[in-house]
N, C-alpha and C positions, 0 to 999 in steps of 0.2 A: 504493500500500500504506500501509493507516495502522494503526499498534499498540495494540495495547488488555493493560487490567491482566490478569492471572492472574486473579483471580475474574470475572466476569461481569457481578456484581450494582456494580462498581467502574467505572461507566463514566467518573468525571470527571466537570469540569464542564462544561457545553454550549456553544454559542456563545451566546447567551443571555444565560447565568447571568456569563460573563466579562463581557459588554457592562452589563449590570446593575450588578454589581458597579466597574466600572474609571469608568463612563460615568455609567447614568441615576440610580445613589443618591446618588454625589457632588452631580450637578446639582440633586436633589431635596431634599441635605441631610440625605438619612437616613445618611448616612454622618459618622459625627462623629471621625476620627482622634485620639488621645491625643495631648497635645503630646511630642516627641520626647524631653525628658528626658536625662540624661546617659550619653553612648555607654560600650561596655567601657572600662576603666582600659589605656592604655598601658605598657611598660617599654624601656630599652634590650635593643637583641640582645645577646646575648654572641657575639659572631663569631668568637671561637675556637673555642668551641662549635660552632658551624654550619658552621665551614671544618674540623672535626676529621675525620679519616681512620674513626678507630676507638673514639668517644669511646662506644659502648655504645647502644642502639635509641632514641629519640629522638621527641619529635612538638611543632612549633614551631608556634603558629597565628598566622597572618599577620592573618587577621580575616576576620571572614562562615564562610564554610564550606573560607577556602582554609588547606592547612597543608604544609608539610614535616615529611613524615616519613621516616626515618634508620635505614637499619639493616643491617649487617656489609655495610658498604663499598657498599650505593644509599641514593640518594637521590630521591623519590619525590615529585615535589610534584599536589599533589589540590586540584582545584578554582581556576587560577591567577586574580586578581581584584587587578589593581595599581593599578585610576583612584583616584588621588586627590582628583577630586574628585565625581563621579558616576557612574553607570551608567544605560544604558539611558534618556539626555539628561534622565530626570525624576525620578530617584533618589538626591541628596546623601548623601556617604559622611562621616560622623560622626567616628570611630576611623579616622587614618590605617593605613595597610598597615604591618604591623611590619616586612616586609622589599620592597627594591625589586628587582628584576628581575635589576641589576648585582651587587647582595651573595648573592645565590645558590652554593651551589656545582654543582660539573659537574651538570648534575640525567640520572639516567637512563632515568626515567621521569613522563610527564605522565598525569595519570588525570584524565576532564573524565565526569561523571554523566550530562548533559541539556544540554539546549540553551539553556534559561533564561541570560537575559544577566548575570542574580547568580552564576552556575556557567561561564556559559564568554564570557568577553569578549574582543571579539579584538583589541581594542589592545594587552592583556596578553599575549596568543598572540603574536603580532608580534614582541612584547620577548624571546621565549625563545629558545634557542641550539637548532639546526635539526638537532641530530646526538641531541637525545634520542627516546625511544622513545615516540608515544604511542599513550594505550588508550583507546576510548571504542565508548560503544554502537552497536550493527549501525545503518548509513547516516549517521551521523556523521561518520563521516572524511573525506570529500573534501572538509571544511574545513580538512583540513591536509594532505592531499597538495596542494591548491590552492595550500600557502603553503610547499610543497617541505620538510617535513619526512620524515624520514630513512626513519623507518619508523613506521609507523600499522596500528594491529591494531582491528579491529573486533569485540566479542565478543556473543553475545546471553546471555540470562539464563542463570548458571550454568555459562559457560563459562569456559576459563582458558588463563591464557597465559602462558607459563617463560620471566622474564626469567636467564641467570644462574642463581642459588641463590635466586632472588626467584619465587613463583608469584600470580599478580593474576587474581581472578574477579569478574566483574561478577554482580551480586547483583539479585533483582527489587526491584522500589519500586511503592506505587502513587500514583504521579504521572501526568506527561503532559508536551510537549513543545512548539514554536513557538519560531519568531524573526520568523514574519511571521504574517499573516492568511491565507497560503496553504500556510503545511506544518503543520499544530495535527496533530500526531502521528504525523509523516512518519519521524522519527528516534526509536528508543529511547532509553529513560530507566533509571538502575538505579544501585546502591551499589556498594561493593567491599570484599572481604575483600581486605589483602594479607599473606599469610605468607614470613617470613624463617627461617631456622634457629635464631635467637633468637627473636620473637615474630611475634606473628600481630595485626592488628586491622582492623576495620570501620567503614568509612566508609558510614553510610547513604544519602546523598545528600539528597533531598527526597522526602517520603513521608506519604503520612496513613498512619491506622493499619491492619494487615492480619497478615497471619500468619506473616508471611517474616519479622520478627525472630527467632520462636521457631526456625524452619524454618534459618536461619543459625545458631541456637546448635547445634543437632544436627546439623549437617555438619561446623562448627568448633568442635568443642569445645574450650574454653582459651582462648579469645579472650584477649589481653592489656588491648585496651584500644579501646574503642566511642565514635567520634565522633557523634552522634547531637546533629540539629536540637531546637532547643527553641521558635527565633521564628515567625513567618508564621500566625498561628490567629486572628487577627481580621480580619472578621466570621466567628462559627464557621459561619452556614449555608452560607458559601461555600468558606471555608479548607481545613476539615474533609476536604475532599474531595480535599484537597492536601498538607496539612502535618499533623503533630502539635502537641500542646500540650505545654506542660511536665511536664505528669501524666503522660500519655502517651508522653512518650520516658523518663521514669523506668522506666515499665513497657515500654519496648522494650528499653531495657537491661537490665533481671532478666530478660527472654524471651533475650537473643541470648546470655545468662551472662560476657559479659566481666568482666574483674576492674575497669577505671576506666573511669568515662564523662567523657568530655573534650566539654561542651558547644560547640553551636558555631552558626552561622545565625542569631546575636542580635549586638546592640548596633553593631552597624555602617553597615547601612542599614536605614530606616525605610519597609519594603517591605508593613506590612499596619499594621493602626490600633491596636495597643499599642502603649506606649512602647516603646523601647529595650533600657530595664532592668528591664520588669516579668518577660520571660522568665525571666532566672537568678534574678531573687526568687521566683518561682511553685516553680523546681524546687530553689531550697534550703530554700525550707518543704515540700514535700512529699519531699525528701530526710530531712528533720530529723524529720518525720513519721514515717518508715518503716524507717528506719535499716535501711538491705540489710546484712547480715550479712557479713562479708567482704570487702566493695566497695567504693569508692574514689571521691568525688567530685573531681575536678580542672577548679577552676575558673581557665582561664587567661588572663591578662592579654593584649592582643594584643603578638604580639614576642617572648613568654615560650615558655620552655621546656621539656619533661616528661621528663625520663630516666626511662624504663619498665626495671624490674628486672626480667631472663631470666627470675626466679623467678615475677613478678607480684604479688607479697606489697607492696613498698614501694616502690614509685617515689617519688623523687628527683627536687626541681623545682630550675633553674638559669635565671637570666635575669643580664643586665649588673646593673643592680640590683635593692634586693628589691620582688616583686610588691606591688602595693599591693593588688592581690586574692588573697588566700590561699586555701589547699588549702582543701578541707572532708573530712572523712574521718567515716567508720562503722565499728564493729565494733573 
């Protein structure tokens, strides 16, 4: 059984177009990589913050796509990615991990998108405490009942599942899947809304662009606050069919209506041939551009921390000390 996007006309890329693109352009030199340039800006954790019981809904980014998010008593980590020093033996990680494994608190739930070794690596899986809960897409799991965790929920698109006072729905994407050359879309791929009694937000995962942002703001209306990829778009004839661009997750955010976009899938590894830091440059000029009315750019430091207001009006950033990359704000 192999999974294909919600549209039809979304087949992904081919075997082909992968080998092309990984293989015969680099060989050919039509592939000219940007030089790396200077990864996100670090800060200290504040670990009182992060060990706090009831300190109010929360979202720490660790770096890449992985973050702890926090709210009336879970704790929620999405996307775990702790190598210090590469992934997937040929990918150098830039922006160390803002938190390690051991500084974590009780985590209650593990949330992994796809299979992709930038989203689920399993030396970091390894590191985690075996009594948490986790969620990941239909035929995913028996990578972690394999490694005797506790309880593993498999969800397909749009389904959900009641942690507690916590409810977690994996959301569509159109992306795709692989860890070898013999499962390329063996396992589902997809985002997640997670809602708390305090706030609600959205974890895209990896996605080019399609219809399911707008499709997520109309199921969840109120979103608090939308993690949404900016890096992976070069070369576009190949990217596109995977990732967003920085224009494009601007406008997936005004589609899904959350109140802050907390960018994320930049400056950490140098996984497609822009620099680093041209992502969050592209999306604070076309933020500065367009100035969304009401909405909230938070751009955050890895390490750094978001206290999201129940209200959604003013969030409140906290880290050990002060960000060397500050908020940006609209309206």
């Amino acid at each position: 059984m192999r999974f294909r996007n919600l549209d039809p006309r979304h087949r992904g890329p081919t075997r082909w177009q992968v080998f092309q693109w990984a293989v015969v352009d680099r060989v050919l030199g039509r592939r000219k990589p940007a030089p790396p340039g200077l990864p996100a800006s670090s800060v200290a954790v504040d670990h009182a913050l992060i060990q706090a019981h009831n300190a109010g809904p929360r979202v720490t980014w660790i770096g890449h796509s992985s973050v702890l998010f926090q709210s009336d008593g879970h704790n929620v980590l999405l996307e775990p990615v702790f190598a210090e020093q590469r992934i997937a033996w040929f990918y150098p990680r830039y922006a160390p991990p803002g938190l390690r494994p051991d500084e974590l608190p009780p985590i209650d739930a593990i949330l992994i998108s796809h299979s992709h070794p930038d989203h689920l690596d399993l030396r970091s899986i390894e590191a985690l405490s075996r009594e948490a809960t986790v969620v990941v897409p239909r035929r995913l799991g028996k990578l972690f009942t394999r490694r005797q965790f506790a309880r593993v929920i498999e969800l397909d698109w749009w389904e959900a599942t009641q942690l507690g006072g916590m409810r977690i729905t994996l959301t569509p994407a159109r992306h795709w899947s692989c860890r070898s050359p013999w499962d390329r879309n063996r396992t589902l791929w997809g985002g997640y809304v997670v809602e708390t009694p305090s706030v609600s937000i959205y974890h895209v995962g990896d996605s080019a662009w399609c219809d399911v942002f707008a499709e997520v703001g109309r199921r969840f209306p109120g979103l608090s606050a939308a993690l949404v990829p900016i890096g992976g778009y070069e070369p576009a004839w190949f990217m596109s069919q995977n990732h967003i661009n920085p224009e494009e997750a601007g406008r997936a955010f005004l589609d899904c209506g959350a109140r802050t976009l907390i960018p994320v899938h930049w400056g950490t590894f140098q996984l497609t041939d822009e620099s680093l830091p041209e992502p969050i440059e592209l999306l604070e000029a076309w933020w500065q551009t367009y100035s969304p009315a009401q909405r909230r750019l938070a751009r955050l430091a890895v390490g750094e921390t978001l206290l999201l207001n129940t209200a959604d009006a003013d969030p409140q950033r906290r880290s050990g000390e002060p960000a060397r990359n500050q908020a940006r704000s609209a309206g």
